[in-house]
N, C-alpha and C positions, 0 to 999 in steps of 0.2 A: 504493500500500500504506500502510494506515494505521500512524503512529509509535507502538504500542503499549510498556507496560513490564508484565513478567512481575507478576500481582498479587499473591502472595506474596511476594515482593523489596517491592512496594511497599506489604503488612502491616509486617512486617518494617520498614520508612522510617519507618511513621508513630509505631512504638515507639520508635526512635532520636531521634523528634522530643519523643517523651516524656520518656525519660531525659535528654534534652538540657537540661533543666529543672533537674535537682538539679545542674549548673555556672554556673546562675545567680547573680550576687553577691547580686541582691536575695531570690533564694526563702530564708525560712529553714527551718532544720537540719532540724525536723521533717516539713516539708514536702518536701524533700525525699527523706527517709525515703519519705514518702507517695507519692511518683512514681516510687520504688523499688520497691514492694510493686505499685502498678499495672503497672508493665512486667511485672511473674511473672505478676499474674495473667492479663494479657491473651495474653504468651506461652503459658498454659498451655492457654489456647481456644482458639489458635492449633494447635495439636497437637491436642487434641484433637476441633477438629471440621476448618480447612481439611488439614491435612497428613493427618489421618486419610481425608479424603475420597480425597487427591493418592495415599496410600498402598495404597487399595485401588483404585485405580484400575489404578498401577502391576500389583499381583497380577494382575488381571485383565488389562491387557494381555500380561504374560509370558505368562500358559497360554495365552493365543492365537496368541505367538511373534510379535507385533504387530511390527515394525519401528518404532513408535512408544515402546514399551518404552523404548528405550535415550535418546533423546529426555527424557523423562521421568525416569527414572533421576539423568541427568547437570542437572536445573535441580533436583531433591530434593538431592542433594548441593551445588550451589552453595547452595539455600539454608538448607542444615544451616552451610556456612560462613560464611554474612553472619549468622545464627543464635547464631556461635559465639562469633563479634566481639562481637557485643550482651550475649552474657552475659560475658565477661568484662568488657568494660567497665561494666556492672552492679557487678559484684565489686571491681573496681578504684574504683572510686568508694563502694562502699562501707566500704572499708579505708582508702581513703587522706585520705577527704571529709567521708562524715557521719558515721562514727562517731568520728575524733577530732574535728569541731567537737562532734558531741555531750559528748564527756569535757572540754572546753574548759568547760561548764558544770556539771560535773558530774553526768552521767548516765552509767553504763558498762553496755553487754554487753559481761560480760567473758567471754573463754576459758576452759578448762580450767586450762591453765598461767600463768593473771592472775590465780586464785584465792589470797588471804591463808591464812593460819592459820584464823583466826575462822572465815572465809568455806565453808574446806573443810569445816570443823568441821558448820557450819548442812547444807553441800551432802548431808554423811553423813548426818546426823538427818533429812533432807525425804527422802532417796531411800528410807532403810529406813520411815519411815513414809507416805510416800503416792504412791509411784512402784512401789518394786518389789513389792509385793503384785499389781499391776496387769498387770506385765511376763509374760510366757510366750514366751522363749525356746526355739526350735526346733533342735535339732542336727539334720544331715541324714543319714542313712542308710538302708538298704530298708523301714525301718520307719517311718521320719519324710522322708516326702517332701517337696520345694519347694512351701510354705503356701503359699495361695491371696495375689495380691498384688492389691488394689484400686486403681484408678486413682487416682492419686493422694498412694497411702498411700505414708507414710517409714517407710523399715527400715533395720536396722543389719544389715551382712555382715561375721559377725566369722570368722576365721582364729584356730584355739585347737591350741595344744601340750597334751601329757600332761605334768605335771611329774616324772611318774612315769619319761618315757624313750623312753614309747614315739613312736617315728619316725614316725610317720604326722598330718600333722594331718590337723584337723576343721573342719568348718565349720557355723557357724550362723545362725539369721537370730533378729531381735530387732523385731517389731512396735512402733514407736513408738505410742502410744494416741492415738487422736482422742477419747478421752473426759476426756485430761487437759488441762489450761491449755500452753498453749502457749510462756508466760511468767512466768517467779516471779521475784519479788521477792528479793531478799538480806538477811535483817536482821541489819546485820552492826551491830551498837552502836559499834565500833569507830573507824567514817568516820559519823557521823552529818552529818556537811556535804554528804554525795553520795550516790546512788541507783544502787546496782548492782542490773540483771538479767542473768538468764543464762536462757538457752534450755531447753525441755526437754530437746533434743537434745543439748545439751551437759553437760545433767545427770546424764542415763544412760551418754555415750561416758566421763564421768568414774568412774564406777561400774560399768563392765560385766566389770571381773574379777569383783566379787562375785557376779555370778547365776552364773558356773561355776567351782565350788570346785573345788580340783584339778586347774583346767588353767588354763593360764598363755595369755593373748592376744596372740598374734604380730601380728596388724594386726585394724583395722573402718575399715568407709566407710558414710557413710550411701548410700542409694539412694533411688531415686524415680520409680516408671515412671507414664508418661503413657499414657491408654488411646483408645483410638476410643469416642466418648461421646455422639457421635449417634444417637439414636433412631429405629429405623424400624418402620414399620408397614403393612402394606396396607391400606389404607383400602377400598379395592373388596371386600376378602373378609371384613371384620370388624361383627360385628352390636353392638359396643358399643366407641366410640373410648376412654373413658375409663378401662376395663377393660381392653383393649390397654395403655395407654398405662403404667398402675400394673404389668402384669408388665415392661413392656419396662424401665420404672426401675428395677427388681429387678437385671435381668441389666445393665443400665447400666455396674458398677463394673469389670466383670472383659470388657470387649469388646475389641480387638485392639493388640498394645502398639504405639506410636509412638513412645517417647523416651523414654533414659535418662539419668539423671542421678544423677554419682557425686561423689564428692568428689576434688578433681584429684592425689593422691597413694593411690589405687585403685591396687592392681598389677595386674600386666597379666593377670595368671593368673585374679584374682577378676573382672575384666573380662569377659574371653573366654565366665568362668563364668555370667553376668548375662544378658551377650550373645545366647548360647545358650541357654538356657534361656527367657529371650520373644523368640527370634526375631527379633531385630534387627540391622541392618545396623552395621557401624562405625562409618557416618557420623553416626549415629542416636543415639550417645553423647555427652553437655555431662560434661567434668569442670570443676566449680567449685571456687572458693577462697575455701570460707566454708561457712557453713549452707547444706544442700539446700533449694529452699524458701525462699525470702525475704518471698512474702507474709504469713508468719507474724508478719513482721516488723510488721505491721500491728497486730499487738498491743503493740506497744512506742509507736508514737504515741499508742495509747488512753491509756494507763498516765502518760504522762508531761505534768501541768499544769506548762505550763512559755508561759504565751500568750506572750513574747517571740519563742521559737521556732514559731512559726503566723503564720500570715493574720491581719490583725487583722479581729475580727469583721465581720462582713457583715450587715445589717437590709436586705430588701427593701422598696422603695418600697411606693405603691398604685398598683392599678391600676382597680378598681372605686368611685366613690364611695361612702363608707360612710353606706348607707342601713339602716333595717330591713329585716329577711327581706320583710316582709309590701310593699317597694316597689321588691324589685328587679326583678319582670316590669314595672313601671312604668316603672321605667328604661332597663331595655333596649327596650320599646316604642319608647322618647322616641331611642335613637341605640345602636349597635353597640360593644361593649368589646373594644379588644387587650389581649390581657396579655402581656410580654414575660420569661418568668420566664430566671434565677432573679433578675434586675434588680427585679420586681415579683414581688410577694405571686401565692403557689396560692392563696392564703387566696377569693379570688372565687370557684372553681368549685368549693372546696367549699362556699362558702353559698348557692351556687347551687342545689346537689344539695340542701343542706338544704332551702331555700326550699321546692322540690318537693316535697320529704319533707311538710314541715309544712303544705302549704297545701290547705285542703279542696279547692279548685277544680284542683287537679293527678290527672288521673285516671289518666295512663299515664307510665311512664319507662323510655328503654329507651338499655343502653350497652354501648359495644366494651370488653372488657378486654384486653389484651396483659400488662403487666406492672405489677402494685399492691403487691405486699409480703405478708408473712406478716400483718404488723400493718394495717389500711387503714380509715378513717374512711370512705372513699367505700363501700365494699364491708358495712358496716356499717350505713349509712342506707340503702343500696340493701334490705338484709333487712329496716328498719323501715318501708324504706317499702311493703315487703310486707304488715308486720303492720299497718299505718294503710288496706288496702284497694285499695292502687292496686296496677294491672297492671305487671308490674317483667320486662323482658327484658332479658337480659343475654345476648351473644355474646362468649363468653369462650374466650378460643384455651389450648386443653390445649397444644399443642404451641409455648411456647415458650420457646425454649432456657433451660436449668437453672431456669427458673422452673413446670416443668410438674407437680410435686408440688404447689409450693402453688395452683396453680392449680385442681387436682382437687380438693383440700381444698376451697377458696372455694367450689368448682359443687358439691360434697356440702352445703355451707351453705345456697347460695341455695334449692337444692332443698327439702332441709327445709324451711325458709321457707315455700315456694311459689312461688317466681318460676318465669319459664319460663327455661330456661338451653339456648340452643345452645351448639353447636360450631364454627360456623363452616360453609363447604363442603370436601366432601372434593376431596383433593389440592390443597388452599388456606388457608394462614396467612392469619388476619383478624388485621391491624397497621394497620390506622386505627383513629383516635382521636375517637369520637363518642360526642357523651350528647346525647340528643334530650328533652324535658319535652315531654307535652302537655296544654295547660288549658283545660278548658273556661270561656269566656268569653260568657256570653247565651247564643246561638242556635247558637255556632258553637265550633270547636275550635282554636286558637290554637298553632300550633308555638314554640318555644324551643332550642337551639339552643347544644351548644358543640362545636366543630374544635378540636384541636389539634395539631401536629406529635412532640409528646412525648407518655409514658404516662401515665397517672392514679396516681400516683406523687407525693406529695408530698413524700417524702424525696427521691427523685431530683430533684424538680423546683431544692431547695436547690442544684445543684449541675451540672443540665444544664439549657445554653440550648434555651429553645424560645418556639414563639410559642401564642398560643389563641385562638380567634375567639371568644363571646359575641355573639349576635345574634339575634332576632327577626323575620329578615327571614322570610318567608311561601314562596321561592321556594326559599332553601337549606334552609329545616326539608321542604319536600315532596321534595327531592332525596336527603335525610338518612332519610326517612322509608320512601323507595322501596327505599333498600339496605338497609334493615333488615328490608324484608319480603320481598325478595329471599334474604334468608340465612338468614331463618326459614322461610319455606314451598315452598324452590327452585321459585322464581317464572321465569319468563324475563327475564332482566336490563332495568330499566328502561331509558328514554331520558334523560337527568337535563339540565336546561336548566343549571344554572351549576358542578356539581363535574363534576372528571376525577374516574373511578373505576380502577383494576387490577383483575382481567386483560382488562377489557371498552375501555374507551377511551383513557385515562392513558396509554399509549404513542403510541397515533394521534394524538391529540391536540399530546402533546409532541414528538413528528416533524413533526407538521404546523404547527407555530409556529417550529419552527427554521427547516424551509423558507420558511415567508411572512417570516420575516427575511432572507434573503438573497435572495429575488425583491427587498425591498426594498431591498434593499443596490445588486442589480441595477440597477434602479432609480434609484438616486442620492435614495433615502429615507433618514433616519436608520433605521439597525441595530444593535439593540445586544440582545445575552442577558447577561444576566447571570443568576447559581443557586448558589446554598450547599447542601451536603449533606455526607451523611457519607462514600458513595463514588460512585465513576465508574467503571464497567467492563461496562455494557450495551454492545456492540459495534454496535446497529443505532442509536444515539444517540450516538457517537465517531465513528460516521459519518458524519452530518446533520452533526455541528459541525465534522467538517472540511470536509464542501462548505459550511457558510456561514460559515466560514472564506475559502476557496476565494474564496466572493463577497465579501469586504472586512467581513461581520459581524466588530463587536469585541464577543470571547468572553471576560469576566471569570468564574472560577469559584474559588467557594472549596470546595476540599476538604479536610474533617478528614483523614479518614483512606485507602486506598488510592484512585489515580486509576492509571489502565493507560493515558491519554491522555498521549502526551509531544507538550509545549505547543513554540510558535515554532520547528518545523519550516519551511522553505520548502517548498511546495506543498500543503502540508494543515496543518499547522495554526499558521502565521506570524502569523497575529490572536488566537491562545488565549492567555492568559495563567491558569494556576492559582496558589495558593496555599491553604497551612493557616498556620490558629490555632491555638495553643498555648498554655492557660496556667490558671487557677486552676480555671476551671470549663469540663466539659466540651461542644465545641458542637457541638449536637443539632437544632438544626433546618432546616429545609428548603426554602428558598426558592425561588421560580421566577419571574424577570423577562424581557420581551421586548416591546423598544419600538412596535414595534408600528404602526411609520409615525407615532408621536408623541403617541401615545395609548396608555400602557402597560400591558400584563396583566399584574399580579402574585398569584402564588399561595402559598400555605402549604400545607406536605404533609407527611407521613408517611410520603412513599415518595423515599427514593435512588434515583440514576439505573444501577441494578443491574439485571440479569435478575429473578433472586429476586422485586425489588421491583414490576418491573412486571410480568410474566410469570403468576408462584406466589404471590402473596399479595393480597389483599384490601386496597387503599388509597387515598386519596383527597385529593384537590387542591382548596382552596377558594378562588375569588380573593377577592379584599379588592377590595370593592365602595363602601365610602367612602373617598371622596380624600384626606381627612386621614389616616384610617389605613393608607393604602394609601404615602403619605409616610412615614408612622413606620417601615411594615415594611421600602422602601426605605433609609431611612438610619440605621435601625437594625438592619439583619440584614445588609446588603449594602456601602451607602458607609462607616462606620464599619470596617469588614471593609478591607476595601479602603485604607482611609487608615493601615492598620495599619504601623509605620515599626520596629518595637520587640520584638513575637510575632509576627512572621508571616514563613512559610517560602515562598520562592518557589520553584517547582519549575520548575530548567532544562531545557534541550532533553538536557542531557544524560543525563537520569534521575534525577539528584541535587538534593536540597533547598538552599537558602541562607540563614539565616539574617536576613534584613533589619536592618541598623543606621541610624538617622538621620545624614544628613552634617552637617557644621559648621552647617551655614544652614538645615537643619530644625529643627522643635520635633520631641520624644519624640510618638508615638502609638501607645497601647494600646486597644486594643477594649474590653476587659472594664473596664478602667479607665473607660474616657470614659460606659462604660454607667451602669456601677455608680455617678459622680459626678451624671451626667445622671437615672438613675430612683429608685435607691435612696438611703435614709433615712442609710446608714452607708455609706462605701465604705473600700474599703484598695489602698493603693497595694503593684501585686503587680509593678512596674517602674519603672524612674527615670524 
């Protein structure tokens, strides 16, 4: 029986490994902040997409009277309570850590009760001028029912007396606006040495006697429910995906609740009341102590130049020699480019796309979109390079996650345009990452060629690791070229001599390399897998690694974030070793090594080794086919990783992570450290 760990417990792990960051001596104050605001939001997808999935599941097992039911039930409640931990110590860390190192420099959010004289004064003058016009307070009665609550929206539940006498309270509810700033300033002339903000939240809980005259406020709490925020759609019955997709975003806000969240002196009575009313279980309830909401907080790093308190700046290396537009198909002729971001410059594939754009001899351009931004310079040259005459295809996935508006958006653009714009195949996310150029050169038509394991994403690229291929090779552009026409004219899935693909090969393939490892192992050949990714929870792939486990294969795996594989088991998985990195930027890419009897395959990919990934989505595996680069992706994605003595978490047999320290007689190793000295132009030391 395979040593698995529950993957929600081990969602849940890898947030712990996040917040575990703002008790670093070296991260500073703001930064910290900043991996505050990510633990909420990541908990918040957390809810609402895996627990929302867990929780209609549950439903559905109950009316079936499933015996599995209760099963179920009882691991939703453990991890409501490993859940519960994390957000308190959340809270606790932000009371006791950043925000008085914050006030240590003078920066305050302050409370209600830390407002001056002055300060109240200003608080009165901002609320009656550009908060309470905005307000519409709802009292409840048969005539004013429980408001429509959006996922995600902050509300105030206030409890209100008659000053009048009469015995009975009232209750109300108090829409916070998402149309107003999140965050104001103080101009308190007073302290001009220091910078007070205060919350909106806090600005209205200070003022909410005045929106009901005449009655006096016995108690308020903020609240905060969390909704089921996945979108479905049949795809089999629907004659327009992207029309689907804009009503389903409509009903989006208001889909099944998952979690509440109150402020931890809630009484029990306005509880019950919350409770009831979206259907939620007990367990289902976070009371916190502080702001509902902490990624709000996110605005308070913007707000605050204070670079002492940050990273110190970051300049990516090159990775491209900088040539003219008009000599980089020259170049890539002459030898294949990695670019290893955010170590090295995006700055290459976008002048690559230009190149294409500008060059008379570029006749076709065709690419995967997953995830580019509202703003996007790629998605821009792709609509000029419509208007300059070339054929521009774009397979651009509507469905992915919260990026599925602006993705519609983008395919109403290309459209206009003229480009030709798929969708992908139905019942299949396209999450590879490919931009194909084709140029005519003489006689003939010449492929071009970029892979990478991250999105087309330039803002993200600042800040997640990934790798990208750049090549000219003849054999990966016609491999590249074949899924493309596969997913535009549902062709029969090609044969492809050098990429794995999902859902057609990528799993066969990667089963069947684990296996030729441990025949080799068998054998008394060098065995070795090693693969970095973001998770590990495909069960017919924890199985391979424990039978080539089983055969003496030593299995290094680095995982970001969930693994369901528990490592140094005796009899399955005693040769696994995992771990995660942890630390300024997030790491995104995907690597795949296997010795190979001494001749090694390594791959760069877009797909974790997930069901989803190999199974239901559309992705693809490129090996690195020059030695030298095939070196760099080695000991730049994997032995770096690995030598990691400082950020990196080893995950015991027990299910629990460890923190790595160097002993006496080690030197410090940081990954992102060694990267950032070794590629880039500026680095910052983000550990001792």
């Amino acid at each position: 029986m395979m040593p698995l760990i529950n993957r929600e417990l081990s969602m849940l792990a890898f947030n712990e490994r996040v917040l575990a960051q703002c008790e670093l001596p070296w991260v500073p104050a703001l930064e910290r902040l900043r991996y505050l605001t990510i633990v909420s939001a990541n908990l918040d997808e957390f809810y609402e997409v895996r627990m929302a999935e867990q929780k209609e599941r549950l439903t559905a097992l109950t009316a079936q009277r499933s015996p599995e039911s209760a099963t179920l039930r009882t691991m939703l409640q453990e991890v409501s309570t490993r859940a519960n931990i994390l957000v308190e110590r959340k809270y606790e860390l932000l009371n006791s850590k950043i925000l008085p190192s914050l006030r240590e420099v003078g920066i305050d959010l302050v409370s209600g009760s830390e407002l001056t004289l002055s300060q109240r004064r200003w608080v009165q003058v901002t609320f009656t001028r550009e908060i309470a016009p905005v307000l519409t307070p709802i009292g409840l009665d048969p005539s004013h029912p429980f408001p429509a609550v959006a996922n995600k929206g902050l509300h105030f539940i206030v409890e209100l007396r008659s000053k009048r006498g009469t015995s009975k309270n009232s209750i109300a509810i108090v829409k916070v606006p998402r149309s107003l700033p999140r965050l104001f300033e103080i101009k308190d002339k007073t302290a001009s040495t220091r910078r007070s903000f205060i919350l909106l939240t806090t600005l209205i809980e200070t003022e909410l006697g005045r929106l009901f005259p005449g009655r006096e406020v016995v108690s308020d709490s903020q609240f905060r429910v969390t909704r089921d925020s996945d979108l479905w759609v049949d795809e089999q019955e629907m004659t327009n995906l992207r029309h689907a997709l804009a009503g389903e975003l409509r009903r989006r806000p208001f889909g099944a609740a998952v979690r509440l969240e109150i402020n931890a002196d809630c009484s029990e009575s306005i509880t019950t009341l919350l409770l009831e009313h979206f259907d939620l279980e007990p367990y289902e309830v976070y009371r916190v102590n502080g702001p509902v909401n902490l990624a709000r907080l996110q605005a308070l790093t913007e707000a605050v130049d204070h670079p002492e308190l940050r990273f110190k700046p970051f300049t990516p290396g090159p990775s491209l020699p900088e040539v003219p537009n008009e000599r980089v198909f020259v170049e890539l002729k002459r030898r294949d480019v990695l670019l290893h971001h955010p170590y090295q410059s995006f700055a290459p594939v976008v002048q690559f796309l230009r190149c294409a754009v500008e060059d008379p001899s570029v006749i076709a351009i065709k690419q995967t979109i997953y995830r580019t931004g509202s703003k996007s310079e790629l998605m821009d040259l792709l609509i000029e390079a419509v208007r300059r005459g070339k054929e521009v295809t774009v397979v651009l996935e509507l469905k992915a996650r919260f990026d599925e508006e602006t993705n519609i958006n983008w395919a109403d653009k290309l459209e206009q345009a003229g480009a030709h714009v798929v969708y992908g195949l139905v019942g299949l996310k396209t999450h590879a990452k490919m931009l194909l150029v084709l140029r005519k050169e003489g006689n003939a038509i010449r492929t071009y060629t970029h892979i990478g394991t991250g999105n087309y994403n330039p803002s993200t690229a600042r800040f997640y690791t990934d790798f990208g291929l750049l090549t000219a090779n003849a054999e990966i552009g016609k491999d590249v070229a074949a899924i493309f026409h596969h997913l535009t004219s549902l062709s029969q899935p090609p044969r492809l001599k050098h990429l794995w693909w999902a859902p057609h090969t990528m799993k066969h393939n990667l089963l069947a390399a684990i296996r030729t490892e441990a025949r080799n192992a068998i054998a008394g050949k060098p065995a070795v897998i090693m693969a970095k990714m973001n998770a590990l929870t495909d069960e017919d792939v924890m199985a391979a690694l424990c039978e080539a486990s089983n055969a003496g294969v030593r299995v290094q795996l680095i995982v970001r974030g969930a693994c369901c594989l528990r490592p140094d088991v005796d009899g399955s998985t005693k040769n696994i070793k995992v771990r995660s990195i942890v630390g300024r930027f997030l790491e995104h890419s995907r690597i795949y090594y296997f010795e190979n009897g001494g001749k090694p395959n390594v791959y760069i990919s877009s797909a974790d080794w997930m069901s989803r990934n190999l199974d239901r989505r559309v992705e693809v595996a490129t090996p690195i086919l020059d030695g030298g680069l095939r070196a760099r992706v080695i000991d730049e994605g994997l032995n770096v990783a690995l030598r990691d003595n400082t950020q990196a978490w080893v995950l015991q047999k027990n299910g629990a992570y460890r923190l790595l320290r160097p002993t006496t007689s080690q030197q410090p190793s940081v990954a992102q450290n060694d990267l950032a000295t070794k590629l880039g132009q500026s680095s910052d030391a983000t550990a001792p």
